[in-house]
Each structure stands twice: as structure tokens, then as C-alpha cells.
C-alpha positions in Angstrom: 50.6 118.0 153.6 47.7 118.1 151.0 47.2 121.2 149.0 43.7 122.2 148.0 43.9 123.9 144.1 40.3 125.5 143.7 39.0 124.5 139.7 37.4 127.7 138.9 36.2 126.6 135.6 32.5 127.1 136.9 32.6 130.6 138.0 33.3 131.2 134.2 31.0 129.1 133.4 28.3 131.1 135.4 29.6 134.3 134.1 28.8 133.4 130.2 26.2 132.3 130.5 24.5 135.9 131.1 27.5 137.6 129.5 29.5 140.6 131.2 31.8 140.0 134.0 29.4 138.6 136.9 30.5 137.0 138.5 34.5 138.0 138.1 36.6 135.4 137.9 40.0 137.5 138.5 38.3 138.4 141.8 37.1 134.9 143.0 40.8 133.8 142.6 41.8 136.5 144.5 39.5 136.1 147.3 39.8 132.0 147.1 43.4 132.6 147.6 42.9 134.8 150.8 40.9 132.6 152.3 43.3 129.8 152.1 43.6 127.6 148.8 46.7 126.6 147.6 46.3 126.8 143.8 44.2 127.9 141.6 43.4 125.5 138.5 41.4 126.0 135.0 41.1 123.8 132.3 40.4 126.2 129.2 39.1 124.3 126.2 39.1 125.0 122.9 35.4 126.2 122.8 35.6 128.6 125.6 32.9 127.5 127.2 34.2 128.5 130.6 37.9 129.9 131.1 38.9 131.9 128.0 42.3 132.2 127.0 42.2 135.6 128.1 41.2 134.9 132.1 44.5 132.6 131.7 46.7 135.4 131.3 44.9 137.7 133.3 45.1 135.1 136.4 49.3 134.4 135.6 49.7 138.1 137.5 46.7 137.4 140.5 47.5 134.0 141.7 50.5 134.0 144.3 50.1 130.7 145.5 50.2 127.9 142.6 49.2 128.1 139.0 47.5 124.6 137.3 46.6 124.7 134.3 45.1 121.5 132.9 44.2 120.6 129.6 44.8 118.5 126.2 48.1 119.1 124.8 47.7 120.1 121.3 49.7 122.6 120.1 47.7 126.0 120.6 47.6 125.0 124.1 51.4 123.6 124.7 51.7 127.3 123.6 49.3 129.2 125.8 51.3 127.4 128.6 55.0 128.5 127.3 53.9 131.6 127.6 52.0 132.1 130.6 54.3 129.8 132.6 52.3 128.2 135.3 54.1 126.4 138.8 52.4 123.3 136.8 50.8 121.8 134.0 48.4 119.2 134.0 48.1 117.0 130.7 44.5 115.5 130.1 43.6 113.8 127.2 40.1 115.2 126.3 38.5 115.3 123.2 37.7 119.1 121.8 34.1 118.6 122.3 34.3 116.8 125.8 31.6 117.7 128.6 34.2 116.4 131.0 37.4 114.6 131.7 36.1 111.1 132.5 39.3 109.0 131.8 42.8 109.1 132.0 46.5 108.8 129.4 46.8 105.3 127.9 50.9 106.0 128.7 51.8 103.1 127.1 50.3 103.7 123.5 51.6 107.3 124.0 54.9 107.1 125.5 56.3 108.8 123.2 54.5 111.3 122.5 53.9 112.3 125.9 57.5 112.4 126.7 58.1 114.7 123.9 55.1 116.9 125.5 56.9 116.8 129.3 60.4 117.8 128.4 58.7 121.4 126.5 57.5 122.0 129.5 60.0 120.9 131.7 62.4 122.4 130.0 60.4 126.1 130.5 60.5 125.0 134.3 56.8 124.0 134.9 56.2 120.8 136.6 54.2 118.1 134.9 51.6 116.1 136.0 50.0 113.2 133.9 46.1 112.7 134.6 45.8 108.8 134.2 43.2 106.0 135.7 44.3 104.1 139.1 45.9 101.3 136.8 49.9 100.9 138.3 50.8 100.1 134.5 49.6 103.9 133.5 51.6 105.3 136.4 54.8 103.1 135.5 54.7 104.3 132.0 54.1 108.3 133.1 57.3 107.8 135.3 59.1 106.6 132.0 57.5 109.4 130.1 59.4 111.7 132.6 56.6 113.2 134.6 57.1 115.3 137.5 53.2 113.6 139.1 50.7 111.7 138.0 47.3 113.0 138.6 44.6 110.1 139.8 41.0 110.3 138.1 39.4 110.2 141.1 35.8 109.9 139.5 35.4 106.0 139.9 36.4 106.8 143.1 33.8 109.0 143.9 30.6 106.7 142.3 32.3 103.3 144.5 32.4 105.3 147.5 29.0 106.2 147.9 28.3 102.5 148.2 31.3 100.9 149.4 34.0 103.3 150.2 36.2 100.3 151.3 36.2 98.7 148.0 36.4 102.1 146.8 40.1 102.6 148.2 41.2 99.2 147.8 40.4 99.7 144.1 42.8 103.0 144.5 45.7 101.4 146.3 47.6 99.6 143.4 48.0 102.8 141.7 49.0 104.9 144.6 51.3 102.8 146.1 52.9 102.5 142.7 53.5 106.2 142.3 54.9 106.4 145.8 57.5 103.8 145.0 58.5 104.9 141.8 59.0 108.5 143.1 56.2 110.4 141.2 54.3 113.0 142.8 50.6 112.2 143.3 47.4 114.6 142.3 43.7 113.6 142.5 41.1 114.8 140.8 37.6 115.0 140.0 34.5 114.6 141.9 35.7 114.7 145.0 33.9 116.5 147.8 33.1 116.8 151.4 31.7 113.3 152.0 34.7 111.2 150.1 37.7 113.6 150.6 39.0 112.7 153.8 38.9 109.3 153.7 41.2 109.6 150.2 43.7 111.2 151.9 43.9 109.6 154.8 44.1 106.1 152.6 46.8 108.0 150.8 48.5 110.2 153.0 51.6 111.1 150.6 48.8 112.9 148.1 50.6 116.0 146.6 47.9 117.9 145.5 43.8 117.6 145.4 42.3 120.2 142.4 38.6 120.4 143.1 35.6 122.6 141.0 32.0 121.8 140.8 31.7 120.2 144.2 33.3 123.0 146.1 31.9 126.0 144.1 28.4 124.3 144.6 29.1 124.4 148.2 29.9 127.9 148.4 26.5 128.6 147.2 25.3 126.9 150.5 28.1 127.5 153.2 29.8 130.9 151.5 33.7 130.8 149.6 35.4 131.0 153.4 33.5 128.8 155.2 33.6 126.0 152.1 37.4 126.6 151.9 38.0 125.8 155.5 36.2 122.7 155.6 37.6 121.3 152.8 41.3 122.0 154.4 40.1 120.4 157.4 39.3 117.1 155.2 42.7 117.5 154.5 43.8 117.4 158.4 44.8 121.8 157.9 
């Protein structure tokens, strides 16, 4: 089974724009949550520009189902999640002033760094997932690293299969089958949506966990937070 984990990051977005607390992203958690995702993820950045330190710890006592926080792992942040203690941890390596994630962990070069990072946090009992491209050699390297999962950027993914969603997948497969065989957990992320979901999934049916923001929160602006929930978990056969 595939679990949906809901990126919020946009609801916070919305809210600062205009400033106050609308719309709340406490309560969007909470009603994502009750109408059947199975995490809730943010990636708070240094700037603030959407999830503030502050929604993190509010959200460690709302969400019952899975925590994820993703996010560069410099040392404020290594202690923001120490302290809140999320189910996981996702470790993407974005620049401070980065629109958006757009590539993965060169695990080689940073082996050992990155295998410092994992046993912190596996030591505080979070799982750890490595965001990395769909190169096998990236994935080999996260399993030496000690990584719990590797999560796939899925956003090559996305732009292939609007064109040619079998070259697409083939394009995906080295990576995937590699962190099936070596025993790593697999994530994907980013851009995924309604038209390319499914057909991930059922390539790679041993997918862990799927964290999903802008796409889904745009289509609860057409379809409404329940309806978009349960069509999203029926991509994922639910």
C-alpha cells in the first residue's frame, strides 16, 4: 500500500501572504487528516516563506497519522527536528534561497556527511529518507549512508510523462528497482498529480510513501479538500 502525505507548504503560503491566520494551517491538517491522508509533510525554510518554525511545533500535537518533515540539514534545522520528533525526516539538499527542490543528494560526494546526519536522527528514533535523482548509484550510496528510504525526485518524471509517459518510467526503473533490492524504502515526490500518479505506482508498486503539495492543494480549489483526497487515494488503488 501507498501512503498519501499532504505538503501543506502552500496553505501557509496563502496565509502570508495577506497576514493573520487565513487560511489556518493547524486546521487544514486536521481536516486533511479526517478525510483520509496519511501524513502530513512541510518543508520550513529558512526564510519562512511558508511553514514557520512555529506551525512545526504546533502541528507535532495535531497530526495522528505521520509527521514528514523535509528540509536541508543544517544545524538549526537538525535541531528543530530533535525536538519536535517527527515519524520521519526527509533530507533535501536546497540551497537557503531556493524557490524549489529541483534535484536530489550527490550521496557519493557526501557520504559522509550524510551518514553523520542519519544516525542523529536515527538515533532519536525518526526514520530517514534521502531525497536523491533516479540515478541507482545515488540510491546505492544512500543505503551505505544508512538511510531508512530514499525519496525519488519525481519532477523529471512529471515533465517526460506528459509526452511520453513510457520513456518516462523506463527512465525511473533503474533507480527503483535498485532501492527495492537493496532493501531501502521508497518515497516520491514532487510534481506529481492526478494525470501521472497512477501510472507511477502501478510501474512501482512497492512505493512507500508519495508526499504531494501544489498539485493537490490547487485541486482542492476545484474539486474541494474531500473530494481531492479521495481521488488521489484511488490513484493509489485505496
Amino acid at each position: 500500500m501507498t501512503n498519501f502525505s499532504l505538503n501543506i507548504n502552500k496553505v501557509a503560503t496563502l496565509r502570508n501572504a495577506r497576514g493573520g491566520n487565513l487560511p489556518d494551517v493547524e486546521r487544514f491538517a486536521v481536516e486533511a487528516q479526517r478525510f483520509g491522508v496519511d501524513g502530513i509533510t512541510v518543508h520550513p525554510r529558512p526564510d519562512e516563506r511558508h511553514i514557520r518554525r512555529t506551525d512545526v511545533y504546533a502541528l507535532r500535537e495535531l497530526v495522528k497519522t505521520e509527521f514528514n518533515i523535509e528540509g536541508n540539514p543544517v544545524e538549526p534545522f537538525i535541531n528543530l527536528v530533535l525536538d519536535v520528533r517527527p515519524e520521519q525526516v526527509t533530507l533535501v539538499p536546497d540551497a537557503e534561497d531556493q524557490l524549489t527542490s529541483n534535484h536530489g543528494w550527490d550521496t557519493v560526494t557526501h557520504l559522509a556527511k550524510l551518514s553523520a546526519i542519519v544516525r542523529r536522527f536515527q538515533n532519536a528514533g525518526i526514520r530517514v529518507s534521502v531525497f536523491v535523482d533516479a540515478d541507482p548509484k545515488m540510491v546505492e550510496y544512500a543505503k551505505r549512508a544508512g538511510a531508512d528510504r530514499v525519496e525519488l525526485y519525481t519532477g523529471p518524471y512529471a515533465e517526460m510523462y506528459c509526452s511520453d509517459p513510457e520513456k518516462a518510467l523506463a527512465a525511473y526503473t533503474p533507480a527503483a528497482i535498485a532501492a527495492r533490492d537493496c532493501g531501502l524504502g521508497m518515497n516520491a515526490g514532487h510534481d506529481l498529480n492526478l494525470g501521472n500518479l497512477k501510472a507511477f505506482v502501478d510501474a512501482f508498486p512497492w512505493t512507500a510513501e508519495v508526499s504531494i503539495g501544489q498539485a493537490a492543494i490547487a485541486d482542492m480549489l476545484y474539486l474541494g479538500m474531500e473530494k481531492t483526497i479521495s481521488e488521489y487515494k484511488r490513484c493509489l488503488g485505496r
